[in-house]
C-alpha positions in Angstrom: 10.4 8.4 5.2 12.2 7.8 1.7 12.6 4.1 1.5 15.7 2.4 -0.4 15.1 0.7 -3.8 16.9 -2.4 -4.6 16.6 -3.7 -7.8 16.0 -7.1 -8.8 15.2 -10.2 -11.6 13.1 -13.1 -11.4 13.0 -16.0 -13.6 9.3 -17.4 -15.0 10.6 -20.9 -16.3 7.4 -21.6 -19.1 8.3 -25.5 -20.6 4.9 -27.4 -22.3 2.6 -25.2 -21.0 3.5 -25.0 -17.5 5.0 -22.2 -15.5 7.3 -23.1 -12.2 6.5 -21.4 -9.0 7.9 -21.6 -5.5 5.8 -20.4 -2.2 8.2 -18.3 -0.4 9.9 -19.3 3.0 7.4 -17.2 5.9 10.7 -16.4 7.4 11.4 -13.9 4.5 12.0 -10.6 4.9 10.2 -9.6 2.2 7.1 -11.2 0.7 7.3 -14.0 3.2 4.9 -17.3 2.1 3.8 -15.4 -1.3 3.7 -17.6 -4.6 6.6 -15.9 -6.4 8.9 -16.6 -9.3 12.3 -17.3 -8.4 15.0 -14.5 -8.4 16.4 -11.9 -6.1 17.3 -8.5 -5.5 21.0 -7.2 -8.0 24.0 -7.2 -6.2 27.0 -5.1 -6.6 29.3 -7.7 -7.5 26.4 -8.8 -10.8 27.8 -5.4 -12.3 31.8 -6.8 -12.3 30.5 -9.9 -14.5 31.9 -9.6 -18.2 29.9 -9.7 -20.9 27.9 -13.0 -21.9 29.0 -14.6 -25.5 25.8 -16.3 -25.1 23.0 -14.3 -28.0 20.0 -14.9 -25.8 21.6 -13.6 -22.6 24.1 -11.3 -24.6 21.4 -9.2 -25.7 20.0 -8.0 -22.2 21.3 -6.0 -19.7 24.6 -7.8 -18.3 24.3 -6.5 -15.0 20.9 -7.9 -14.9 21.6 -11.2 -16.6 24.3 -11.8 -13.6 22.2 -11.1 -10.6 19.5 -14.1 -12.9 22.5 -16.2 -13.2 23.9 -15.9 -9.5 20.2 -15.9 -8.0 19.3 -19.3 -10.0 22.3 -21.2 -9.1 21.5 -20.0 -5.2 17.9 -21.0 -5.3 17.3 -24.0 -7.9 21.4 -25.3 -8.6 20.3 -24.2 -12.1 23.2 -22.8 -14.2 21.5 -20.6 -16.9 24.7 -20.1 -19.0 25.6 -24.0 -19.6 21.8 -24.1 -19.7 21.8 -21.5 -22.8 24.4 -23.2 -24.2 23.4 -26.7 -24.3 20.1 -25.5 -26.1 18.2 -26.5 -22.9 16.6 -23.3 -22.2 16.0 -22.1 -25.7 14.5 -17.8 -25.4 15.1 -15.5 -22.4 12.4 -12.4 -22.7 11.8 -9.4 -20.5 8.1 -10.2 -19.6 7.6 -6.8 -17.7 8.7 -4.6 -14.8 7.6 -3.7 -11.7 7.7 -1.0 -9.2 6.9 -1.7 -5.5 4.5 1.3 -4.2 6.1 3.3 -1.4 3.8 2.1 1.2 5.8 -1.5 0.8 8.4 -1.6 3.7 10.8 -3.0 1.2 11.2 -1.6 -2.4 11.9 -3.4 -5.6 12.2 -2.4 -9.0 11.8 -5.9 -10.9 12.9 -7.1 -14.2 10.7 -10.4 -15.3 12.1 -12.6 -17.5 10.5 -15.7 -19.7 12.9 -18.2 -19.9 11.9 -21.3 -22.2 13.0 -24.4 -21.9 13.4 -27.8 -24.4 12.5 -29.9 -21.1 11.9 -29.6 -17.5 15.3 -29.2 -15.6 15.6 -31.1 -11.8 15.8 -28.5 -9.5 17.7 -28.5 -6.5 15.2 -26.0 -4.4 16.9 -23.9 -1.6 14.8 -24.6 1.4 16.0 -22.1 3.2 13.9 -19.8 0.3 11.0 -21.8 -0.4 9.0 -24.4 1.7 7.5 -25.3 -1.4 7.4 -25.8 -5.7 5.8 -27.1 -8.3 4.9 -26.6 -12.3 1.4 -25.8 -13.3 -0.3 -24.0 -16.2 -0.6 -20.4 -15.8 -4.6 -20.9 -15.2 -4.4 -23.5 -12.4 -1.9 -21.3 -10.4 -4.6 -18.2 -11.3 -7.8 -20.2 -9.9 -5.9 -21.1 -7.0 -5.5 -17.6 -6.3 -9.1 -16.8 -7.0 -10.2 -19.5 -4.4 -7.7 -17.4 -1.8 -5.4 -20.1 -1.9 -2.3 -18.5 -2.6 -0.7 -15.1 -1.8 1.1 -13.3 -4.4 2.1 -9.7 -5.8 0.4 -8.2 -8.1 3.4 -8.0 -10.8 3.2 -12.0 -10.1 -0.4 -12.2 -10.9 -0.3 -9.8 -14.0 2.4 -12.0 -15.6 0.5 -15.3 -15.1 -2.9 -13.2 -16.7 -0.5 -12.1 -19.6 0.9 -15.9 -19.7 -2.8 -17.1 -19.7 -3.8 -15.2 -22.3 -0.8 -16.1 -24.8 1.8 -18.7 -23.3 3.9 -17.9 -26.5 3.7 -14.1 -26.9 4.1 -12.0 -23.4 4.1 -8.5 -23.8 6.6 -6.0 -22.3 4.4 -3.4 -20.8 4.9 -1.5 -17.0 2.7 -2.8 -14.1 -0.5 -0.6 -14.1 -1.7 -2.3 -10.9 0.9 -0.5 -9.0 1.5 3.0 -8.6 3.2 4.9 -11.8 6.8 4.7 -11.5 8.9 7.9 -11.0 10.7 9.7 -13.8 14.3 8.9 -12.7 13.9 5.2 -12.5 11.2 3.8 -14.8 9.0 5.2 -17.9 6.1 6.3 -16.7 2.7 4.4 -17.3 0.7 6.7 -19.8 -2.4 5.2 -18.5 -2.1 6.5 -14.7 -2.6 9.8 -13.6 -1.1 11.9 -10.8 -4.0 12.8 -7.6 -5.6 10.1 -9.0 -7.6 7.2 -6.8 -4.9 5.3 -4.3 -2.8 1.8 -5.1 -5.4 -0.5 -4.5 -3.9 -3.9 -4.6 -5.3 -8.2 -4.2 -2.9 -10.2 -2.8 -5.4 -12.3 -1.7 -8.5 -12.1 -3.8 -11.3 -10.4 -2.7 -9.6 -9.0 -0.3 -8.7 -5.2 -1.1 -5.9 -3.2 0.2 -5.2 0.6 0.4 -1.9 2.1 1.8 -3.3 4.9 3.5 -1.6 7.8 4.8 -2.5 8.1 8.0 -1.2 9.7 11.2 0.4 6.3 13.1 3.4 6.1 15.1 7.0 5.7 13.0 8.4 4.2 11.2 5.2 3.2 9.9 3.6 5.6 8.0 0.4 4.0 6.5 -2.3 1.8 8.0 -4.4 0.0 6.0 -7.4 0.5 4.4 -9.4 -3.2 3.9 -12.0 -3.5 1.4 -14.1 -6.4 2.1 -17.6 -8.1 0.7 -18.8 -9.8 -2.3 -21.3 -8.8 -4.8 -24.5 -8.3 -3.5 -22.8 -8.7 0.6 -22.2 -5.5 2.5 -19.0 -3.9 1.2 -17.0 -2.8 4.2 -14.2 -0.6 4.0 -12.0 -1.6 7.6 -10.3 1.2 9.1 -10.3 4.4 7.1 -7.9 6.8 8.7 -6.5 9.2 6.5 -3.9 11.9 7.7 -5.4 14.8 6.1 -8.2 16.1 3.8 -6.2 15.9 0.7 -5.8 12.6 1.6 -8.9 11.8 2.6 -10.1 13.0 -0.4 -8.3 10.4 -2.6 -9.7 8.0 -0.3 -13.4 8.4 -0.7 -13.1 8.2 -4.5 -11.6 5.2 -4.1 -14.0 3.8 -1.6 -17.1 4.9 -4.2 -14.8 3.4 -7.2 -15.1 0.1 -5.2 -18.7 0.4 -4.2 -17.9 0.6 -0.3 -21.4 1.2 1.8 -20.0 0.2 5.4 -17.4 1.6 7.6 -15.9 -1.2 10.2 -13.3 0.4 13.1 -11.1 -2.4 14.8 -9.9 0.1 17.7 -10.4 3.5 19.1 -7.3 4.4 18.0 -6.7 7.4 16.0 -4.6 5.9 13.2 -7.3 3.5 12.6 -10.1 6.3 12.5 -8.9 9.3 11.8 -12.2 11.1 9.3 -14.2 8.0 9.7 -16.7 9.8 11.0 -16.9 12.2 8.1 -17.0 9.5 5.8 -20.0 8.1 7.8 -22.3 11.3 7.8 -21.1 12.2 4.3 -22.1 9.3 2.7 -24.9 7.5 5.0 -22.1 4.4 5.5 -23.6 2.6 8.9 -20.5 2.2 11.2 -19.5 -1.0 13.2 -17.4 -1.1 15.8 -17.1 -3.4 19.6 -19.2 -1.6 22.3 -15.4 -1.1 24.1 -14.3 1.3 21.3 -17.6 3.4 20.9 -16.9 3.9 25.0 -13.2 5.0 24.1 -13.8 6.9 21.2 -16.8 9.3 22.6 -14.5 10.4 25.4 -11.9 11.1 23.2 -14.1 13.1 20.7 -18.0 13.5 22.6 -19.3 14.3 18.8 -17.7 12.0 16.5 -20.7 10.2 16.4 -23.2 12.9 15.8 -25.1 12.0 13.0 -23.3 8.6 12.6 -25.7 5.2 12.0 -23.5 2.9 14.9 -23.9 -0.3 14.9 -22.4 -2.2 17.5 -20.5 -5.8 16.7 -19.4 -8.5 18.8 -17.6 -11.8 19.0 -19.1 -14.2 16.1 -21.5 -11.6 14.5 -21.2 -12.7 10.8 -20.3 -9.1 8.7 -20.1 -9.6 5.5 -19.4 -12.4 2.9 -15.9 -13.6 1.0 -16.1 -15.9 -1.7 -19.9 -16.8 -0.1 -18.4 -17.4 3.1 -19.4 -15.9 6.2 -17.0 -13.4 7.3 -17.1 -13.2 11.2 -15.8 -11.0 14.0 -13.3 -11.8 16.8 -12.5 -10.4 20.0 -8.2 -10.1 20.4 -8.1 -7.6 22.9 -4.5 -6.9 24.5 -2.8 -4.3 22.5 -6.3 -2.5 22.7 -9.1 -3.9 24.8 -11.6 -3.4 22.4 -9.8 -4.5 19.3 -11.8 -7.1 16.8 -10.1 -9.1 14.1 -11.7 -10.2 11.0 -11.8 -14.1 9.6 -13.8 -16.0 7.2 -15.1 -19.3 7.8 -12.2 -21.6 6.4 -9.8 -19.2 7.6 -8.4 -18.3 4.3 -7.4 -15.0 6.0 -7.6 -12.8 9.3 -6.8 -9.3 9.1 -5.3 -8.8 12.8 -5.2 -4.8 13.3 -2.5 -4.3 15.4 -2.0 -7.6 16.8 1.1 -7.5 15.0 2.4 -4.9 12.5 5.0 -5.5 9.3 6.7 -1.9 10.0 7.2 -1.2 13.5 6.7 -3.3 16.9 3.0 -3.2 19.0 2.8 -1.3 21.5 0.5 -2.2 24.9 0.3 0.7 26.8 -2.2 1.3 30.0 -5.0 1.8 29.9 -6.9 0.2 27.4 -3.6 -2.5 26.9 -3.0 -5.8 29.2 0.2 -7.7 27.8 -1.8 -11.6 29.9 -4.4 -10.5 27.6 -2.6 -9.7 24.0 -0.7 -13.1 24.8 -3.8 -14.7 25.0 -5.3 -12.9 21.6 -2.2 -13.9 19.8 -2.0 -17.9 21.0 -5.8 -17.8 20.0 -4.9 -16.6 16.3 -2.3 -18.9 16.8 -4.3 -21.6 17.1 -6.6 -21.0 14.6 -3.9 -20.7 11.9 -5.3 -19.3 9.4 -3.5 -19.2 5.8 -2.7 -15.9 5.6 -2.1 -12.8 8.3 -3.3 -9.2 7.1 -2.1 -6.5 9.9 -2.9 -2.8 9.8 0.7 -1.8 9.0 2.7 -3.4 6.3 1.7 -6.6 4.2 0.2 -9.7 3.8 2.2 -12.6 5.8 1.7 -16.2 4.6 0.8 -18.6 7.8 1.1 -17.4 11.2 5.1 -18.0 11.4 5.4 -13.9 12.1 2.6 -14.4 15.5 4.7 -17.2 16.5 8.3 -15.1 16.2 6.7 -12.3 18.2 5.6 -14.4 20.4 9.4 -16.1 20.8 10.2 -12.3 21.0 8.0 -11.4 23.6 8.6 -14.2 25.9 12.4 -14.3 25.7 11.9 -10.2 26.3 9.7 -10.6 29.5 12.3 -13.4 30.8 14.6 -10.7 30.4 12.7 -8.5 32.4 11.9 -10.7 34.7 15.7 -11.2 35.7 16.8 -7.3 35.7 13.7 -7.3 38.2 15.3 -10.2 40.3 18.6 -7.7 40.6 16.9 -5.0 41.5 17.2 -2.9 38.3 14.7 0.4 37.6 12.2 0.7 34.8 14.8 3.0 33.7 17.9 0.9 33.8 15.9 -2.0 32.1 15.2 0.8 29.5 19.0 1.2 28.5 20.1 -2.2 29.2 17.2 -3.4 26.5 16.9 -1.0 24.1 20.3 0.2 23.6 20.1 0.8 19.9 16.4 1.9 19.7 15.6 5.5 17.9 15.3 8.0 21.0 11.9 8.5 19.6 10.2 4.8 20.2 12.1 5.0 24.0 8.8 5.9 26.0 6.8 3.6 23.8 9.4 1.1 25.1 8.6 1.7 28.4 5.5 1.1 28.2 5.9 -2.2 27.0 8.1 -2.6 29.8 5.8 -1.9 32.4 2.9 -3.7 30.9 5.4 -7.0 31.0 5.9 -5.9 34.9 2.3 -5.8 35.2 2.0 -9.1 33.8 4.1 -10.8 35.9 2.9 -9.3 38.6 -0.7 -10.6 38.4 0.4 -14.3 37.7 2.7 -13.4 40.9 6.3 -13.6 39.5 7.8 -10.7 40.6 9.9 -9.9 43.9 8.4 -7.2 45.9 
């Protein structure tokens, strides 16, 4: 699936050695509760705007130095122009740009902008975009990010390293930790390499992701690849499940570039393990996975653990270490019943598997799916709140606001259910009274939400028979 690209601008407002940041609403569509700069995605209307008289805005791209203009009034009250103007901000320099990989469920290509200022403006902060803000030098907001603190892109982090390094002086360059631009839109980056190793990004540190192709259920595309363990810890890659051997092979010379000696499997299904196996015998990597998916798996494939070291894990078993910290399984069955999540003590992060997904909606389908028992996995995460959410599809989430809207979701969708039930509706008829706009393709995966909602209520004895 080709995925639009909107482009965009962001603002990095540098005054006395401090750089303003805001942490991103959770309700955000995209990037929700990352540390970003603030900006937005470029309008249609930016490219109507008449030329700036202004010499620091004058000589950039007008188009571009609209959508800046428009998106800082919207966010902060700030009007760059009579800002310019009144000598208040006093340079405005392209920083870098930044392609989001493909793998990202929304794409940006982002211009970054230094803009200096004389003194520190009062913002007016949109709270509808940010739930928080603040000024800090470029290596405070950096070590908070190394002590998993704070999510952020990695075009974010690379222009707070470059602002670390020289405050005065950031260089233009293209993002490197991303994958190389294509042709038509950017220049390319002369230091990447086509069939080379995957995107490996950190939006939290220490905790690696790799946007896998994998063979999962549309519209996602990808499932995750976690990299895992400090320096000296096991180094677990979680869920390698590549679609094919090309792209298997990619994989494993990531996996060696980033020292990986563990496999970890959150579920028996295929998406999530596709070539694990190989992976295992290939390279001596011991395996862990919950007693409950080494039953599902061997009677889907009887061999796929020939030759494979298996170790069994279970709730509270300590795997590996994060930032010194025991990293510990736990048990959220519901979506699969032998699913196992992934937190550190402090609960900087969990990665969730498919507890939730950031492309596409979970599915709990019979057998090995109980809807009383994925509510009761996703209350407990709940509950726990830890800072960040990691699922197997899609990005990083900041808090647990996206748990609590599916659980909203789900609820007000089984109340649904519940009353077509009450007047005598079918399955069926629920079906197209539901899901009237749903791709003919996810309609039986529907369905089986709907009848695991039915089964539900039926055991806590809410349906009429």
């Amino acid at each position: 699936m080709s995925l639009p690209i909107a482009d965009a601008v962001t603002a990095i407002f540098v005054h006395d050695g401090e750089i303003f940041m805001t942490r991103r609403h959770p309700a955000m569509l995209a990037f929700p509760g990352y540390h970003a700069f603030p900006g937005g995605k470029v309008d249609a209307e930016d490219a109507e705007g008449a030329a700036f008289e202004q010499p620091l805005l004058a000589t950039h791209d007008r188009r571009l130095m609209h959508a800046l203009a428009r998106e800082l009034r919207e966010e902060l009250e700030f009007d760059l122009p009579a800002a310019v103007v009144s000598g208040l901000v006093t340079g405005v320099e392209l920083c870098t740009r930044a392609l989001t990989p493909t793998a990202f469920p929304r794409r940006f290509d982002t211009w970054f902008y230094v803009l200096r200022l004389k003194q520190r403006p009062e913002f007016v902060v949109d709270e509808r975009e940010a739930i928080d803000w603040g000024w800090a030098p470029a290596s405070a907001w950096l070590a908070a990010w190394h002590r998993g603190e704070l999510i952020a892109a990695p075009p974010t982090q690379a222009c707070l390293k470059a602002l670390n390094l020289d405050l005065q002086k950031p260089v233009v360059r293209w993002m490197t930790s991303l994958t190389a631009p294509p042709e038509d839109r950017l220049q390319k980056d002369p230091t990447s390499s086509a069939g080379d190793a995957m995107t490996v990004i950190q939006s939290v540190h220490g905790l690696r992701q790799i946007f896998v192709r994998s063979n999962t259920l549309p519209p996602a595309e990808h499932t995750n690849c976690f990299v895992i363990g400090d320096e000296g810890a096991p180094r677990i890659a979680v869920d390698p499940s590549p679609r094919d051997a090309a792209e298997l092979a990619r994989l494993e010379q990531t996996l060696h570039k980033l020292g990986v000696n563990q496999l970890l499997i959150t579920h028996h299904h295929v998406d999530h393990n596709q070539f694990a196996e190989v992976l295992a015998r290939r390279h001596g990597w011991p395996m862990l996975m919950s007693a409950v998916t080494r039953m599902r798996v061997a009677k889907r494939s009887p061999t796929f653990f020939d030759g494979v070291d298996l170790r069994l894990i279970a709730e509270g078993d300590e795997v590996t270490r994060w930032q010194t910290l025991p990293v510990r399984v736990l048990e959220v069955p519901g979506h699969d019943d032998g699913q196992l999540a992934l937190m550190p003590e402090g609960r900087s992060w969990c990665i969730v598997g498919d507890l939730i997904q950031g492309v596409g909606t979970v599915v709990i389908s019979k057998p090995e799916g109980d809807m009383r028992r994925y509510f009761e996995s996703m209350d407990r995460v709940i509950g726990l709140a830890p800072r960040f959410i990691f699922p197997s599809h899609g990005i990083g989430m900041g808090t647990t606001f996206r748990l609590e809207e599916t659980m909203r979701h789900r609820r007000m969708r089984e109340a649904e259910i519940l009353k077509l039930q009450r007047a005598g509706q079918t399955m069926q008829e629920m079906l197209a009274a539901i899901y009237q706009d749903l791709d003919p393709r996810l309609l039986p995966l529907a369905m089986r939400n709907i009848e695991s909602h039915l089964d539900k209520l039926q055991a806590e004895g809410q349906l009429e028979i």
